[in-house]
Each structure stands twice: as structure tokens, then as C-alpha cells.
C-alpha atoms as one frame of an Amber mdcrd trajectory, in Angstrom:
protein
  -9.838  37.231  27.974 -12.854  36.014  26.406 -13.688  36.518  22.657 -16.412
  38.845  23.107 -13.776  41.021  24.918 -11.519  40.855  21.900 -14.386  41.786
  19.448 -15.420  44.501  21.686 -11.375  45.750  21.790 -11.116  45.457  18.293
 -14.792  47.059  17.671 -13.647  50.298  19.487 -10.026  50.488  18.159 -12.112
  50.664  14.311 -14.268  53.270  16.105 -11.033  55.306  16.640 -10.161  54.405
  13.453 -12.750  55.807  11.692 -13.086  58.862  13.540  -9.477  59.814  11.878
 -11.330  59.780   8.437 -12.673  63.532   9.646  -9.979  65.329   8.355  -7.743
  67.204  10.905  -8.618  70.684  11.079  -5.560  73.285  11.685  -5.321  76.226
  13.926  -2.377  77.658  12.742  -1.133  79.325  16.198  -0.745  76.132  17.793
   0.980  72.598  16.077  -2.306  70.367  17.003  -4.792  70.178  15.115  -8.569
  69.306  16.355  -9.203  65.731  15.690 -12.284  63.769  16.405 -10.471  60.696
  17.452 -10.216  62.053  21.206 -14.348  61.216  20.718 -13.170  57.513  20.305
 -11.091  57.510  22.535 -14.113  58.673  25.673 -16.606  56.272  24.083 -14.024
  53.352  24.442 -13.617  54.364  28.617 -17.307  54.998  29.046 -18.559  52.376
  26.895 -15.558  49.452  27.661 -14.866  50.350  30.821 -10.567  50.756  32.078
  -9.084  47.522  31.029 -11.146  47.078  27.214 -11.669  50.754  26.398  -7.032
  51.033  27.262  -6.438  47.559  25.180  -8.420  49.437  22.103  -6.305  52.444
  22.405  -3.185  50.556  22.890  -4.599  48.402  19.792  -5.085  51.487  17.762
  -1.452  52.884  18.749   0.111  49.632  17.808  -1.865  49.946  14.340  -0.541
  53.107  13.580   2.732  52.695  15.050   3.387  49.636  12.303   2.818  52.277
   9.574  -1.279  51.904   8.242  -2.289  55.333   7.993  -5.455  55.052  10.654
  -4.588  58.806  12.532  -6.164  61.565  11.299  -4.408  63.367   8.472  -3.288
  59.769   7.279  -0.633  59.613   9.516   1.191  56.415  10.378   4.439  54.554
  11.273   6.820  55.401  13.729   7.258  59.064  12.939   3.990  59.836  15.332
   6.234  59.591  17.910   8.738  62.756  17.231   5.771  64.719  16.468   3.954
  67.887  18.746   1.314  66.090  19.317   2.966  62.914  20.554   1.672  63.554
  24.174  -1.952  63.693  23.133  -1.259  60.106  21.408   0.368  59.125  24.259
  -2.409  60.652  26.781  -5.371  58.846  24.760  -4.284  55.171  26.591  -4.486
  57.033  30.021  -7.720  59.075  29.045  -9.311  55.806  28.207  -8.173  54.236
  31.097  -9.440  57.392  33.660 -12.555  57.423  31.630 -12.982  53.884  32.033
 -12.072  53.314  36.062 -14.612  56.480  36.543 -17.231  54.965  34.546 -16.997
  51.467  36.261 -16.752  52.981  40.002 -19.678  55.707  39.289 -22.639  54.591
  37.120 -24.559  51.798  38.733 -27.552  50.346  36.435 -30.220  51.312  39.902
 -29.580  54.932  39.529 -31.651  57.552  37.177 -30.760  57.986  33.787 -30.196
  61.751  34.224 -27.551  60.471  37.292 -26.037  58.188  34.881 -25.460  60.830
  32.327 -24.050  63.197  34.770 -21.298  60.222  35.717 -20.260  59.151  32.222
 -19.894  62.429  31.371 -18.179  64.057  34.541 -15.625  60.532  33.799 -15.322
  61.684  30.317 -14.350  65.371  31.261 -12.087  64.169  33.413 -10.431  61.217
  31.879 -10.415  62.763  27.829  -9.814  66.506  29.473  -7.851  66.805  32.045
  -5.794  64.024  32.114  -5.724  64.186  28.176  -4.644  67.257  28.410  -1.987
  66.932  31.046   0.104  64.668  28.534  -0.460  66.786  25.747   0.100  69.869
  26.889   3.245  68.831  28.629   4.678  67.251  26.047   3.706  69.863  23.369
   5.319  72.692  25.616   9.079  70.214  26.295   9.156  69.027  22.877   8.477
  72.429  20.513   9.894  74.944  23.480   6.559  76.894  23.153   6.891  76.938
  27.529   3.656  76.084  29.744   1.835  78.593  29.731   1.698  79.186  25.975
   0.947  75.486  25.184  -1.911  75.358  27.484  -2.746  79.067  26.427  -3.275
  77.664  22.937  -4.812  74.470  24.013  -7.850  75.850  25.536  -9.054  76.638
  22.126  -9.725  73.055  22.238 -11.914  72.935  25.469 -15.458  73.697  23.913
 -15.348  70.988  21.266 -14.390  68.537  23.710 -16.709  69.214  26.081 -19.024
  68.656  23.435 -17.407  65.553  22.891 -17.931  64.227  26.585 -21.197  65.128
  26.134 -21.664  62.835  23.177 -19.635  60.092  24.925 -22.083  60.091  27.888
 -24.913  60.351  25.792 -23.361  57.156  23.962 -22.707  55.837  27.456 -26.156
  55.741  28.891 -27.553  54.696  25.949 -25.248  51.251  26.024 -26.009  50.894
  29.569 -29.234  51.045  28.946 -29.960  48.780  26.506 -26.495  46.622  26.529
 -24.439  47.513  29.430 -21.068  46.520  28.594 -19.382  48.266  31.746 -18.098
  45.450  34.022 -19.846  45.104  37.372 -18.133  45.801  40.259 -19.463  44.896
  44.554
């Protein structure tokens, strides 16, 4: 791995970061709270690509998991583990790797800009969404005994503000790939 790879890793991991400054904000009929750091999380895929955008979420784990307080609500160590939202955590390092391996396969620099925005963010729907949402809402419905159907019930309340964040992420996408692409190339 080159240095400018590293950089770039540890670049997006202080993007994450510093989207947990935004304090959490609590919905009371469901333990997770909205977070911006999923945001972080879609511009590492889109922007990085799979293998850089996982490394800074894996990086950004690790960071927490030692005990600095870089999640949102100050949270840290190895408690973020036993908590509801543990799947989510857990979900951001395949997120960023779906977002990623979507990104890389479906924007190519010869196609429209509009196309391009489409791509980044139908990979960020689907990789900081769905897939996000498959570990999270799993785990949130095993670990607190809520069930299924009322953990994804109360999850949905989530959906707009994240499609407004894959909108942001593409936006942020396109604009990278058009004036630095970072994405690696692929035949």
C-alpha cells in the first residue's frame, strides 16, 4: 500500500470522525439515534472506492474500540460493542465496502456527469441503506428483543435523512471524480 493510500485511509477515517461531533439526535421509540457518521461512512465507498473507503472504517472502529471518544455522543472503548446499535457499527465496514465495489464497477470517467451521479448515488443507497440497514436492524431486533418487524418498523424513520445523505455522497462523488478521481480503475 502506497502512502498516498494511507493518507487517503486516514483522511476519511477523520472525516468519520468529525461527523460524530454533530451531536446524536434521539427518537425516543427506538434505541438509535440519527447520526451523521453513516454520511462518512458513503463518502469513504464512493470517494475511496471498496478496499480504502473499508480500511477507513475499520480504522475508525479500531479508534473507537481503544477507548478515544470519536462516535457520536462521545462514545468510545469497548462498550460500543454490547450496545443496540452495535449492528449499525458493525454494518458501516460492509456499507463502505458495497458502496465502494458499486462505485468502482459503475462510474466510468467517459460517461455524463448526470450518469455518474445516478451511479454513486444508486451505490450509496444501496451500500449505506440496505446493506447498512440489514446489520442494524438485525442486530437491533436479536440483541434488545424488540422482534423484526418492530426494529425495522422504527428504523424507517431513518430512511429520508439518509437518502439525503446518498444524495450528498454522490454529489461529493462526482465532484472528486471530476476534478481528482480517486476511484481505482478497473478493465
Amino acid at each position: 500500500m502506497k502512502t498516498r493510500d494511507l493518507v487517503l485511509i486516514s483522511l476519511f477515517s477523520a472525516i468519520i470522525i468529525a461527523l460524530g461531533l454533530l451531536p446524536p439526535i434521539p427518537l425516543g421509540f427506538i434505541p438509535v439515534p440519527i447520526t451523521a457518521q453513516s454520511l462518512g461512512v458513503m463518502l469513504a465507498g464512493v470517494v475511496l472506492g471498496a478496499k480504502r473507503g473499508t480500511l477507513a472504517v475499520l480504522l475508525t472502529i479500531l479508534i473507537a474500540a481503544i477507548g478515544l471518544p470519536v462516535l457520536s455522543g462521545g462514545r468510545g472503548g469497548l462498550s460500543i460493542f454490547y450496545t443496540p446499535t452495535t449492528g449499525f457499527l458493525i454494518g458501516w465496514i460492509a456499507a463502505a465496502f458495497v458502496t465502494g465495489y458499486l462505485s468502482e464497477r459503475l462510474v466510468k470517467a467517459n460517461v455524463s456527469a448526470i450518469r455518474q451521479f445516478i451511479y454513486f448515488w444508486a451505490a450509496s443507497v444501496t451500500g449505506g441503506i440496505v446493506v447498512l440497514y440489514a446489520f442494524g436492524i438485525t442486530y437491533l431486533a436479536l440483541a434488545t428483543g424488540l422482534g423484526f418487524s418492530k426494529a425495522l418498523l422504527g428504523s424507517l424513520a431513518f430512511i429520508s435523512g439518509d437518502m439525503l445523505k446518498a444524495v450528498l455522497a454522490a454529489l461529493a462523488g462526482r465532484a472528486v471524480m471530476a476534478g481528482y478521481p480517486l476511484l481505482p480503475r478497473h478493465a
